[in-house]
C-alpha positions in Angstrom: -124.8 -21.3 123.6 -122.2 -22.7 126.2 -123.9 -21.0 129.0 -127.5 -22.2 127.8 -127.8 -24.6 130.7 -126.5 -22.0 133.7 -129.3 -19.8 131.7 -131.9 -23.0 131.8 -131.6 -22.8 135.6 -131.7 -19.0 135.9 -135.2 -19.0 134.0 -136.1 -22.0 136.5 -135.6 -20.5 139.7 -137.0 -16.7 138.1 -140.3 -17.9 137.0 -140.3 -20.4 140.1 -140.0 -17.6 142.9 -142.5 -15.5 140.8 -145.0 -18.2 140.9 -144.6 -19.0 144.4 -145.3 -15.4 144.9 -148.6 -16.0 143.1 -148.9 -19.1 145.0 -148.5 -18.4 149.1 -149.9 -21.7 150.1 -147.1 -23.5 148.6 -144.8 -25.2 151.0 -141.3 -26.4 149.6 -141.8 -29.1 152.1 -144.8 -30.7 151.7 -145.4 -30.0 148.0 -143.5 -30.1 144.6 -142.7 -28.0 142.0 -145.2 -28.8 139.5 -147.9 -27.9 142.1 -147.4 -24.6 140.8 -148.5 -25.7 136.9 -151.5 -27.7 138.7 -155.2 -26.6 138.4 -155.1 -25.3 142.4 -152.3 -23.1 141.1 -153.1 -19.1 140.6 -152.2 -18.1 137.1 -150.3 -22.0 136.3 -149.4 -20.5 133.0 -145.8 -18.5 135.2 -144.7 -21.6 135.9 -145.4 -24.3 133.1 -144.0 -21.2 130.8 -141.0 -21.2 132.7 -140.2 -24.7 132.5 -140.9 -23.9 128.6 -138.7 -21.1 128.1 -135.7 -23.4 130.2 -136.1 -26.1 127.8 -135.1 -23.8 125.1 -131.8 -23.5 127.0 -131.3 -27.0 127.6 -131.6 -27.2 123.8 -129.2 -24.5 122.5 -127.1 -26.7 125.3 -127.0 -29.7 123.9 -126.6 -28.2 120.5 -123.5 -26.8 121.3 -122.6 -30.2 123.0 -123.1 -31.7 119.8 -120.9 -28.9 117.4 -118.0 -28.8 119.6 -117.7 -32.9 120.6 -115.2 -34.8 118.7 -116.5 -37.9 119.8 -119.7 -39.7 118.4 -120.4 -40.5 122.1 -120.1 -37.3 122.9 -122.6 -36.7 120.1 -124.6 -39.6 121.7 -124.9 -37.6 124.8 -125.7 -33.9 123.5 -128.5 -35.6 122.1 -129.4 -37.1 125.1 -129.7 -33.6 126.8 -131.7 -32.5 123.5 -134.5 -35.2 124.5 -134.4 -33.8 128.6 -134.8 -30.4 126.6 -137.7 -31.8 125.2 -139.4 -33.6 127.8 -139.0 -30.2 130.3 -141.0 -28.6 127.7 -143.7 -31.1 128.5 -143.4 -31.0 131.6 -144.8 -27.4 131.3 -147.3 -28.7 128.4 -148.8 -32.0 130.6 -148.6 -29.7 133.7 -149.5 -31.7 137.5 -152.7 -33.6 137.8 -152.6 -34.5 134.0 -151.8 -38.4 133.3 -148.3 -38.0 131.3 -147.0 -35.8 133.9 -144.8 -38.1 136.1 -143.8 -39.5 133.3 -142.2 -36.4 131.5 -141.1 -35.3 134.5 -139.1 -38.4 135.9 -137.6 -38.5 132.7 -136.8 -35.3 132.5 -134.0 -35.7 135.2 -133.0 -39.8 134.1 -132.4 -38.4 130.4 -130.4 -34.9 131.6 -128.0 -37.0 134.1 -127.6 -39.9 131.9 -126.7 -37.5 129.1 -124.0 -35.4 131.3 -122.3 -38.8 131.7 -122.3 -40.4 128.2 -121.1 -37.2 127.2 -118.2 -37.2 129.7 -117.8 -40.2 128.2 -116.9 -39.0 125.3 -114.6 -36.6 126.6 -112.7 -39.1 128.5 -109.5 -39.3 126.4 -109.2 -35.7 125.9 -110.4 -34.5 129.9 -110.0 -37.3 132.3 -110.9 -34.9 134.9 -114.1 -33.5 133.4 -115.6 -37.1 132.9 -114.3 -37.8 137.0 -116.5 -34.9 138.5 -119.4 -36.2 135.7 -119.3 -39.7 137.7 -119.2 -37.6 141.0 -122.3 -35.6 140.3 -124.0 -38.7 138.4 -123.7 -40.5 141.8 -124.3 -37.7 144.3 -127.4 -37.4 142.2 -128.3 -41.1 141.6 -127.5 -41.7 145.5 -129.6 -38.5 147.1 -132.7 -39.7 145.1 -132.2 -43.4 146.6 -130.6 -43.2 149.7 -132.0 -39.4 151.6 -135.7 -39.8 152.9 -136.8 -36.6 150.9 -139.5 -34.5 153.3 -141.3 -33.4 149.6 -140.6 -34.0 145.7 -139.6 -30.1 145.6 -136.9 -30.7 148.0 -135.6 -33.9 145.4 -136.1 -31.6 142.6 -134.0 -28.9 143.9 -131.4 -31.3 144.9 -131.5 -32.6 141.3 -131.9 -29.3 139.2 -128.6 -27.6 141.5 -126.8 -30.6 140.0 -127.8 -30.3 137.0 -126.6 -26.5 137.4 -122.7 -27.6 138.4 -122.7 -29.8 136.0 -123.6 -27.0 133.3 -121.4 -24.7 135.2 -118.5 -27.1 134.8 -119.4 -27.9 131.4 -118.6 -23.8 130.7 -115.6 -23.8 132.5 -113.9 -26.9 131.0 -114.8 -25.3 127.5 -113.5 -22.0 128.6 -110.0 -22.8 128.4 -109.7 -24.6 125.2 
């Protein structure tokens, strides 16, 4: 389970490419993601599955997030990343075009960054270093979204979601040595 979120963005970008395949009008600058879960979308169902089959991931994630932490902040933000789980999972039910779909998928990416950094948080006594690059990615992210004028929301998405990948990928490798 301590890989679930490297294995979240795998199933991401697999299902992605495929349904851009499907899809060759797509442009990563002009359009976003979710344009490939929308009703102009050939065969929507690749993608919105996709994001389904990722939340799964981000779930056995945060579970293990919660098992391992010592910390009830740590706890805190496992749970956190549960509820990001949850709402990429809607993202893929309430797919573009429908009216909870900016919604689900805003808060997709406020609840998965904001729980990487309460659970650093918790971690902060143990792995001072851990909860450092946390802060780094939580700004780097927080700071692209605000500051870069983004060309489309698939290039902001792809910034966010490699983030999201170090931050699993760091995640691993902090637990890899205990």
């Amino acid at each position: 389970m301590r890989v679930s979120g490297i294995i979240a963005s795998a199933v991401f970008w697999i299902f992605t490419f495929i349904s851009i395949s499907r899809n060759t009008w797509f442009d990563f600058y002009r359009d976003a993601f979710s344009d490939l879960g929308g009703s102009r979308a050939n065969d929507p169902w690749i993608y919105n599955y996709g994001l389904i089959v990722a939340s799964i991931f981000v779930i056995l994630l945060s579970l293990d997030m919660i098992m391992i932490s010592r910390t009830k902040i740590g706890v805190v933000g496992g749970s956190y990343i549960s509820i990001a789980g949850i709402f990429l999972a809607l993202i893929g039910i309430f797919p573009a075009g429908t009216r909870p779909h900016t919604f689900v998928s805003t808060w997709f990416f406020i609840q998965a960054f904001i729980g990487f950094l309460i659970y650093g948080l918790g971690e902060f006594r143990k792995y001072p270093g851990y909860l450092a690059t946390i802060i780094i990615i939580f700004i780097t992210a927080l700071s692209g979204a605000i500051i870069i004028r983004w060309p489309s929301a698939a290039t902001i998405e792809a910034y966010e979601i490699i983030l999201l990948t170090v931050a699993s990928l760091i995640y691993v490798i902090k637990h890899r040595f205990q």
